[in-house]
Z-matrix of the N, CA and C atoms (Angstrom, degrees):
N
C 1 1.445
C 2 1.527 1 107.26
N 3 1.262 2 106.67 1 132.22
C 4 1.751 3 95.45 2 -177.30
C 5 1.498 4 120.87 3 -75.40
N 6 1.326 5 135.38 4 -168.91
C 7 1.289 6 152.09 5 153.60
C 8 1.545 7 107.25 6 -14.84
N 9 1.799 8 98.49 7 -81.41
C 10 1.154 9 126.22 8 -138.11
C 11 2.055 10 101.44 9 -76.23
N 12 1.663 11 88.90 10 -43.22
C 13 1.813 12 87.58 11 179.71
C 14 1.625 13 98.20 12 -66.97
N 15 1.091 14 133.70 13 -43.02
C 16 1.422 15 127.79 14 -171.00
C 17 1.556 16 108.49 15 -49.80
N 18 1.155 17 104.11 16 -60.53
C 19 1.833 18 112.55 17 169.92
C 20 1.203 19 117.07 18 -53.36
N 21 1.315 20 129.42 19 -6.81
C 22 1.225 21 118.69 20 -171.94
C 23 1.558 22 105.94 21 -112.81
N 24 1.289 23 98.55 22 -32.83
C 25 1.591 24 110.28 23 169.66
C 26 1.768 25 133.17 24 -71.83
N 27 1.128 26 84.78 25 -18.57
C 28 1.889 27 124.15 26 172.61
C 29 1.629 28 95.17 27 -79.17
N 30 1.210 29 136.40 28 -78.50
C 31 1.244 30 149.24 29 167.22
C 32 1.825 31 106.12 30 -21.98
N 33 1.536 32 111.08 31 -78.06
C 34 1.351 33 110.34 32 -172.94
C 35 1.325 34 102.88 33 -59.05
N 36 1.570 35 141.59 34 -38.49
C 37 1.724 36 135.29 35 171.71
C 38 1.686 37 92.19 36 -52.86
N 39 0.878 38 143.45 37 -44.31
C 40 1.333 39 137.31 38 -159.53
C 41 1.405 40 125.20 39 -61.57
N 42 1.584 41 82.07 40 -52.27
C 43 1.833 42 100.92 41 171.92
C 44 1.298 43 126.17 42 -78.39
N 45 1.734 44 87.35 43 -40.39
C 46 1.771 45 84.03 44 166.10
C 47 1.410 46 129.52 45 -53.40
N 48 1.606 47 103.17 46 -39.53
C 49 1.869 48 116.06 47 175.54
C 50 1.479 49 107.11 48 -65.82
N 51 1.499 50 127.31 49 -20.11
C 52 1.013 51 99.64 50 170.23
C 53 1.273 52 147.74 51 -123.89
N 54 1.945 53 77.86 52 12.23
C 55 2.022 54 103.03 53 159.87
C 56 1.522 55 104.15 54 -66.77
N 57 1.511 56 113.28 55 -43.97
C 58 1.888 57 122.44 56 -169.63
C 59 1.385 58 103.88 57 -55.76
N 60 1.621 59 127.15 58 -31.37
C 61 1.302 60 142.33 59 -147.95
C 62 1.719 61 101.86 60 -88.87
N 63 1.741 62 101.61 61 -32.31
C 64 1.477 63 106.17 62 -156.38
C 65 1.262 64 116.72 63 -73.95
N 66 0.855 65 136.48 64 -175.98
C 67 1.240 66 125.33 65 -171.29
C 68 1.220 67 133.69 66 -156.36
N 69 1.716 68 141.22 67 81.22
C 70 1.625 69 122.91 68 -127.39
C 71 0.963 70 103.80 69 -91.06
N 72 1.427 71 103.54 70 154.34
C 73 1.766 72 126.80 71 -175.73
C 74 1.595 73 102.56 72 -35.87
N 75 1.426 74 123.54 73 142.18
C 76 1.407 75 134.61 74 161.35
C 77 1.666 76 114.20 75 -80.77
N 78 1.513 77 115.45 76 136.66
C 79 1.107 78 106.45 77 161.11
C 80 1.218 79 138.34 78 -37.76
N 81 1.247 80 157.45 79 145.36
C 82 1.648 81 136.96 80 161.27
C 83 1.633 82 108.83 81 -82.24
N 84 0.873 83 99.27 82 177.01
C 85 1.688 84 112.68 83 -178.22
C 86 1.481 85 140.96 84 -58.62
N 87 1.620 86 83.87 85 -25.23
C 88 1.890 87 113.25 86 -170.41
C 89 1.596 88 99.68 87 -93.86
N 90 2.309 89 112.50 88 -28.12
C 91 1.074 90 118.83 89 -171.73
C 92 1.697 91 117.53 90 -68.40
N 93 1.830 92 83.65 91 -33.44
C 94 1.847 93 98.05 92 -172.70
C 95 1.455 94 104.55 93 -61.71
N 96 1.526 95 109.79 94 -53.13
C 97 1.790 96 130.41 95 -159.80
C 98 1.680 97 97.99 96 -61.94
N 99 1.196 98 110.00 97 -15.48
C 100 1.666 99 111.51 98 -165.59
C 101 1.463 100 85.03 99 -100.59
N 102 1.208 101 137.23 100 -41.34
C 103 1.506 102 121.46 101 -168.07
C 104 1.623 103 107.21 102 -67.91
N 105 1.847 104 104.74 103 -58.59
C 106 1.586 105 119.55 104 168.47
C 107 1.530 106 115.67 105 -16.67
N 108 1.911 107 119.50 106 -45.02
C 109 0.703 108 117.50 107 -152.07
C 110 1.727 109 105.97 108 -107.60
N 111 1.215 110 112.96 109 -33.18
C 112 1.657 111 114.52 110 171.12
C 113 1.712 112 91.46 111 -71.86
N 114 1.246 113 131.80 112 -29.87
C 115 1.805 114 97.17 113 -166.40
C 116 1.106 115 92.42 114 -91.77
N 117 1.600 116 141.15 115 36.08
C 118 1.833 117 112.59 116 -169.16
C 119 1.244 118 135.29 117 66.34
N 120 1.087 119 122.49 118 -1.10
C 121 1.366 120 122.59 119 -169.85
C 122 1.835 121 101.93 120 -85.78
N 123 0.891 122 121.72 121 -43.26
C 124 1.329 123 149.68 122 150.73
C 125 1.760 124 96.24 123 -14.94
N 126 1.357 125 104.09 124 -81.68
C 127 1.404 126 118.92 125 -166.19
C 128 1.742 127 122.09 126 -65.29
N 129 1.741 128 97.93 127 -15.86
C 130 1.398 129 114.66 128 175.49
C 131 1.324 130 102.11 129 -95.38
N 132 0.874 131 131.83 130 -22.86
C 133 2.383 132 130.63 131 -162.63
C 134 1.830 133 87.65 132 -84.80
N 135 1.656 134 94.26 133 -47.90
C 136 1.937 135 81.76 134 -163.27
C 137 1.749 136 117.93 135 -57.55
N 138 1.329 137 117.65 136 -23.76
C 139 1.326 138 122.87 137 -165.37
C 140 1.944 139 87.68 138 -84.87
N 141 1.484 140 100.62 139 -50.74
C 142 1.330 141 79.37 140 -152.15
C 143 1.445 142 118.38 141 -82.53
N 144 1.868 143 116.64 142 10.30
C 145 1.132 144 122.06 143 148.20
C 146 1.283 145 137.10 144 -80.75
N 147 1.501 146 123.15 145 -24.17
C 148 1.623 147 122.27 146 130.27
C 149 1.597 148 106.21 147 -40.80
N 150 0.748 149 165.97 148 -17.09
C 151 1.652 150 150.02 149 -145.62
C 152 1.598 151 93.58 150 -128.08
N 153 1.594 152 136.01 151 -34.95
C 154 1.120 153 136.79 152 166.69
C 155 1.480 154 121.59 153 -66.87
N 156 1.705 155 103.64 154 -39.90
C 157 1.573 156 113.16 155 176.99
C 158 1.107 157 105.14 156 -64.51
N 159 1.300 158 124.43 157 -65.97
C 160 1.560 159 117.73 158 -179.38
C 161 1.151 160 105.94 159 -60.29
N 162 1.500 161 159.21 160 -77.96
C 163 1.513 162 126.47 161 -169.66
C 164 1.482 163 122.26 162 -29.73
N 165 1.444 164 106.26 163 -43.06
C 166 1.971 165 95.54 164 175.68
C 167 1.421 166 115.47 165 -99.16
N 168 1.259 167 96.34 166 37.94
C 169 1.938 168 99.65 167 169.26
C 170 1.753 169 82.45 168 -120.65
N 171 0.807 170 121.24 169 -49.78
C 172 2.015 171 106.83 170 172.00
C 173 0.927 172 99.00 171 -68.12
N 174 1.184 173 146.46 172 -75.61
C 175 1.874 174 142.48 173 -166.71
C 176 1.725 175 95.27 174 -24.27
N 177 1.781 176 111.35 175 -66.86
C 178 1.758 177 109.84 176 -165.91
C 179 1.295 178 116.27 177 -83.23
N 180 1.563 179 119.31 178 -4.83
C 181 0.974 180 129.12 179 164.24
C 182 1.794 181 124.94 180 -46.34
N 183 1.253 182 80.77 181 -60.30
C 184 1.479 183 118.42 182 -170.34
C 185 1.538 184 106.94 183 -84.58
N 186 1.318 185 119.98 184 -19.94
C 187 1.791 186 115.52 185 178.28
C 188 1.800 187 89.06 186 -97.40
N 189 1.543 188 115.24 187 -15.57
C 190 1.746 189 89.72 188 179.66
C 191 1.203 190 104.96 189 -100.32
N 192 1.321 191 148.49 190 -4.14
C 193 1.643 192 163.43 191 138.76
C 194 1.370 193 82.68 192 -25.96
N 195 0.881 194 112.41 193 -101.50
C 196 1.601 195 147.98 194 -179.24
C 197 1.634 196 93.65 195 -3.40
N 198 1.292 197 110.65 196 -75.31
C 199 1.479 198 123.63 197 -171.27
C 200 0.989 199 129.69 198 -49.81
N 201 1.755 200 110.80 199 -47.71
C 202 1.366 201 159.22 200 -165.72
C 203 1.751 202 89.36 201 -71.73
N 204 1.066 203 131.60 202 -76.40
C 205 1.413 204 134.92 203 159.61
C 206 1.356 205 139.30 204 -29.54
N 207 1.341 206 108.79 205 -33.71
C 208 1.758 207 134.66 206 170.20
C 209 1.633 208 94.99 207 -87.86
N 210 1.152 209 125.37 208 -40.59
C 211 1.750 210 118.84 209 176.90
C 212 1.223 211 130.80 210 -102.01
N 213 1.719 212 112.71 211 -16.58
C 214 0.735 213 110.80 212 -170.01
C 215 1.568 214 137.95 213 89.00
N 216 1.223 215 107.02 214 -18.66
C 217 1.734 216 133.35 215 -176.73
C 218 1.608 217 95.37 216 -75.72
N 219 1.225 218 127.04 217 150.75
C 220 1.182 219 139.35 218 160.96
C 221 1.662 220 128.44 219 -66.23
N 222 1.244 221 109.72 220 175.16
C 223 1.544 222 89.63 221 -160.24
C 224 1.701 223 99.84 222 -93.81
N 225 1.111 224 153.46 223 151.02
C 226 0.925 225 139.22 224 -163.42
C 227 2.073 226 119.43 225 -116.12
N 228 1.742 227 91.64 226 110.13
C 229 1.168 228 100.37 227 -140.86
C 230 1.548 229 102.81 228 -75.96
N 231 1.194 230 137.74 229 46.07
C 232 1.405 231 142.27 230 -153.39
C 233 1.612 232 95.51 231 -139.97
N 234 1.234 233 117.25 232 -22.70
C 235 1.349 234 143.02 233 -171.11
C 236 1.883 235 108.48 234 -56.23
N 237 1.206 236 92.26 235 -80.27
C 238 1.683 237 98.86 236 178.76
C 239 1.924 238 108.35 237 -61.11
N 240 1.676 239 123.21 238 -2.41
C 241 1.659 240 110.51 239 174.86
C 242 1.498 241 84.36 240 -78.92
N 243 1.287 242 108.11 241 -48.47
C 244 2.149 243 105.69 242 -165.15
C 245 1.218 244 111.35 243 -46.86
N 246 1.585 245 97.55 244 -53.15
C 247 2.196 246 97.01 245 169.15
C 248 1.361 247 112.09 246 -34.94
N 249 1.471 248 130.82 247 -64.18
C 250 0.876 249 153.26 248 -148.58
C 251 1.768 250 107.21 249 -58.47
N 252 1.151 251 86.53 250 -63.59
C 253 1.618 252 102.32 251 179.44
C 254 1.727 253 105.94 252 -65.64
N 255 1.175 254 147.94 253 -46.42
C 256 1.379 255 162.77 254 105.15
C 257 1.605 256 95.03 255 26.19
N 258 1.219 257 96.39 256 -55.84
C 259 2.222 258 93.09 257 -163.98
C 260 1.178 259 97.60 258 -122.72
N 261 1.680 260 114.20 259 58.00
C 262 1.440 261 128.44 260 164.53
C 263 1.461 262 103.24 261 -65.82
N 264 1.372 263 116.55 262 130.05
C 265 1.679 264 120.12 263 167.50
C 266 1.473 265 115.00 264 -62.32
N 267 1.437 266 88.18 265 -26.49
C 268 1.511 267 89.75 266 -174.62
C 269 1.925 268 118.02 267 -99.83
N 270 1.090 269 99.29 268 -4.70
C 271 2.148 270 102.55 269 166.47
C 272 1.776 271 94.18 270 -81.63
N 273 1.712 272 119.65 271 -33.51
C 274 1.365 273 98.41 272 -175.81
C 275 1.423 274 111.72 273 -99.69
N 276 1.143 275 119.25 274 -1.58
C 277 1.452 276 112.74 275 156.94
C 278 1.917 277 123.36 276 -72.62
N 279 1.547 278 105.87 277 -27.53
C 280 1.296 279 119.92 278 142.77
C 281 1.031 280 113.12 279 -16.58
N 282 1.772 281 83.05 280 -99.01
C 283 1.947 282 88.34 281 -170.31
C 284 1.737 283 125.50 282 -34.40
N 285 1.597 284 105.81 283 -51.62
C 286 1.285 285 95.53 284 -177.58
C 287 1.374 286 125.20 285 -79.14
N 288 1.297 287 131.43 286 0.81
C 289 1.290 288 136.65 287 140.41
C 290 1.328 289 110.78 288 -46.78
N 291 1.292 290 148.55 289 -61.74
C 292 1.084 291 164.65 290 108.99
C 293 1.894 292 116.65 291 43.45
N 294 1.439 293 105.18 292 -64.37
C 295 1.165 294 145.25 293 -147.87
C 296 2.114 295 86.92 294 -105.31
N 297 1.186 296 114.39 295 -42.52
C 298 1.188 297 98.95 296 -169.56
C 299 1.689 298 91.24 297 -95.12
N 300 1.454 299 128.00 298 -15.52
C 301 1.518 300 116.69 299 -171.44
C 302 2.008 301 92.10 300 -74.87
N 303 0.777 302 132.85 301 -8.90
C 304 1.265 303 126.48 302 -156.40
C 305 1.708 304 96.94 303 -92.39
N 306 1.332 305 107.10 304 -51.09
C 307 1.650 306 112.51 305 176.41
C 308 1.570 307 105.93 306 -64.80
N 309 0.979 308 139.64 307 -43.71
C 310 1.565 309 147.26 308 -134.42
C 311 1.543 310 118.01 309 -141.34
N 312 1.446 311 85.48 310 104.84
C 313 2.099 312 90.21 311 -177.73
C 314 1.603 313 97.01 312 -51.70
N 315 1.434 314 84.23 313 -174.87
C 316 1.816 315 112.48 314 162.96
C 317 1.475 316 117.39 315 -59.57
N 318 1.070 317 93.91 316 -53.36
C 319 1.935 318 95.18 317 175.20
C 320 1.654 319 118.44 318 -76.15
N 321 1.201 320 107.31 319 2.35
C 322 1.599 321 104.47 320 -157.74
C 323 1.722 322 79.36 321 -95.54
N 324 1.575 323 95.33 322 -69.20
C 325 1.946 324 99.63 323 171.04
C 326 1.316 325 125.45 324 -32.44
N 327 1.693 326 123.21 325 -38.36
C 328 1.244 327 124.10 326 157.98
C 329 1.178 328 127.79 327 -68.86
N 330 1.098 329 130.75 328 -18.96
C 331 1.313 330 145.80 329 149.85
C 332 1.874 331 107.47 330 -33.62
N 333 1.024 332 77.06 331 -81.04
C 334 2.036 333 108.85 332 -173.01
C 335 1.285 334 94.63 333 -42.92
N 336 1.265 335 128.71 334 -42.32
C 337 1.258 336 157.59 335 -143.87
C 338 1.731 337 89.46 336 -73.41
N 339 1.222 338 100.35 337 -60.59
C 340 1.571 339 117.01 338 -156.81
C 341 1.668 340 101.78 339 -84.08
N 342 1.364 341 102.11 340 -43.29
C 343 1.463 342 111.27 341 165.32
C 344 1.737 343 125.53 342 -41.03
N 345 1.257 344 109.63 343 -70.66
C 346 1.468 345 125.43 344 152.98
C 347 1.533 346 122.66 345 -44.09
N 348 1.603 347 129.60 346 3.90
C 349 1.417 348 136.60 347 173.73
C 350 1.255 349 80.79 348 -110.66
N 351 0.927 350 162.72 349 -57.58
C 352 2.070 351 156.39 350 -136.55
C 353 1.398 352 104.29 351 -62.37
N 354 1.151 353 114.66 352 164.27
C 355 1.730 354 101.98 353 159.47
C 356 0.983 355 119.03 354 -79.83
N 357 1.427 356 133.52 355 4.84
C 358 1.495 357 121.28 356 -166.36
C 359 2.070 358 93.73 357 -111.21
N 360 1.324 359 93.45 358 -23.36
C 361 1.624 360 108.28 359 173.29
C 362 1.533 361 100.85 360 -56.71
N 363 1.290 362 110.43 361 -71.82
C 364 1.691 363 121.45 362 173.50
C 365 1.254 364 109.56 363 -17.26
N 366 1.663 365 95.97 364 -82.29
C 367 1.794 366 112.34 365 -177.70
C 368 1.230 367 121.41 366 -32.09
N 369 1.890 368 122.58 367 -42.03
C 370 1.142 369 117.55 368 179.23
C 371 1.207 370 127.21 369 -82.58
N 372 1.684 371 107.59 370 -14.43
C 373 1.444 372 103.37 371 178.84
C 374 1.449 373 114.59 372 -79.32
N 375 1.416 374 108.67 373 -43.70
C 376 1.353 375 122.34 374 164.79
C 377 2.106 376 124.07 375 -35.37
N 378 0.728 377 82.72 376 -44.87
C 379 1.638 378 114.18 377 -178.19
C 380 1.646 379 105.98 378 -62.67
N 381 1.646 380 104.57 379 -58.81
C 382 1.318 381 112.50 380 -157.11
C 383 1.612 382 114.41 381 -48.21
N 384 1.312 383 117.81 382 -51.64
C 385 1.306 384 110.37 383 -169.37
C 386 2.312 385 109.35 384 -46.14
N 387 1.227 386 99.04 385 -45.38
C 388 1.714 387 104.35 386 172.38
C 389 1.458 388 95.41 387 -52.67
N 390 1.544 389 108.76 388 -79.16
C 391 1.522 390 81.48 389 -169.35
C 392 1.225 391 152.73 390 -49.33
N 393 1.341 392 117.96 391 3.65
C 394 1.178 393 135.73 392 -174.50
C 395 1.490 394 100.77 393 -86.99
N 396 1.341 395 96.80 394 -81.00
C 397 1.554 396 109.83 395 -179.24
C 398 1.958 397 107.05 396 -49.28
N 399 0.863 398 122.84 397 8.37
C 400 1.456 399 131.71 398 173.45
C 401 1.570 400 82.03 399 -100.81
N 402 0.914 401 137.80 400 -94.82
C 403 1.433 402 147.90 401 -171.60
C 404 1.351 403 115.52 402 -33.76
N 405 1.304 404 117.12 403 -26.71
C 406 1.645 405 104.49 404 164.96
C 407 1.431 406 110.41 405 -73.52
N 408 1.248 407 102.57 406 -50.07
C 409 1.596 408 117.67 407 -170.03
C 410 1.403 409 111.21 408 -47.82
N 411 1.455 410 109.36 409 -37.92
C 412 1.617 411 109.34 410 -164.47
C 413 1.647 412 98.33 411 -92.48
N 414 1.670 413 113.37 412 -25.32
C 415 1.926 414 112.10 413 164.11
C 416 1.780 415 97.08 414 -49.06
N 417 1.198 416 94.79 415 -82.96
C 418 1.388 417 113.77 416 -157.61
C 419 2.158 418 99.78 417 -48.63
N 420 0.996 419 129.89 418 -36.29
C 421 1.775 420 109.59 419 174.53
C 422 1.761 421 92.34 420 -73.09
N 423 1.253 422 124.16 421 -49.15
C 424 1.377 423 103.91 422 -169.72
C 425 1.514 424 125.13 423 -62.35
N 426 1.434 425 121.01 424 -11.26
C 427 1.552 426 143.23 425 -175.53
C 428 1.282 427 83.75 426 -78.83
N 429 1.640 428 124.82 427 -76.42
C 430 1.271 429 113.47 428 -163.78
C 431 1.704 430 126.02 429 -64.05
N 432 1.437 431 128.04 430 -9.50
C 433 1.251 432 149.69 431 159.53
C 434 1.540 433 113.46 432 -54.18
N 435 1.087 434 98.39 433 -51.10
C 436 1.741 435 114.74 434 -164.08
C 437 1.760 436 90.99 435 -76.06
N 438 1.565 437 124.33 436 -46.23
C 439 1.469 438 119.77 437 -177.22
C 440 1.127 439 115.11 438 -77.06
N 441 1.457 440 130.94 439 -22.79
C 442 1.606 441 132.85 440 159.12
C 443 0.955 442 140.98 441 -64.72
N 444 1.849 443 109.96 442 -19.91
C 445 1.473 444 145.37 443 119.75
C 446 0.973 445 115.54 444 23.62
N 447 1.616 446 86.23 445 -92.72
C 448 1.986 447 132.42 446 -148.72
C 449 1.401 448 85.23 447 -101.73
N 450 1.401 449 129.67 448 -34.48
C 451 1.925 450 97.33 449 -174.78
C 452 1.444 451 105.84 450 -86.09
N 453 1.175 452 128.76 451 17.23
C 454 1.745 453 114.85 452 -174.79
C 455 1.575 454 105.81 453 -93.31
């Protein structure tokens, strides 16, 4: 092999190792919370972390009733602040900040970013919660279609 292909082949391993190596900028924190919040996602976590807190404030409610009655001990009223703090909107808005920095550089989020200011950005965020719940509805009749199917 001569000189020149060796050097050149040396070169493209080089660059390639150190395009593979590179590594693109991460969103920051304020970038994620700003996307969370123009696409809706924001506006869907807060309800449905009220909706989790309160199920396990009856769930522990009801297992320290429960307990409290079999022992006799009182219910211990310090109980439902710990829930509370536990079904922070904001540790699970975390996470999914989190969860979207992992898929999506800095520019990709700014992207989204800019996307979600448009009107058609608006429209979809606005929109999304229907479409979803359109989309279960139309999974779930076609699930049950497809099994009424196969059991006849």
């Amino acid at each position: 092999m001569s000189r020149r292909r060796t050097a050149g082949i040396l070169t493209v391993l080089f660059l390639s190792a150190g395009a593979l190596g590179a590594r693109a900028e991460s969103a920051t924190p304020a970038e994620l919370k700003e996307l969370l919040i123009l696409s809706g996602t924001e506006a869907t976590v807060r309800p449905l972390s009220a909706e989790l807190l309160d199920q396990a404030r009856r769930l522990a409610e009801a297992t320290a009733n429960a307990s409290a009655k079999a022992s006799g001990a009182p219910v211990d009223p310090g109980h439902v602040a710990r829930l509370a703090g536990a079904f922070d909107p904001e540790r699970l808005l975390g996470i999914i900040a989190s969860i979207y920095g992992r898929h999506f550089t800095r520019q990709e989020v700014r992207d989204l970013v800019a996307f979600y200011r448009t009107p058609t950005g608006r429209k979809l965020a606005a929109h999304q919660p229907v479409l979803t719940q359109e989309m279960q509805e139309a999974a779930h009749a076609w699930v049950q279609q497809q099994l009424a199917s196969v059991i006849k």
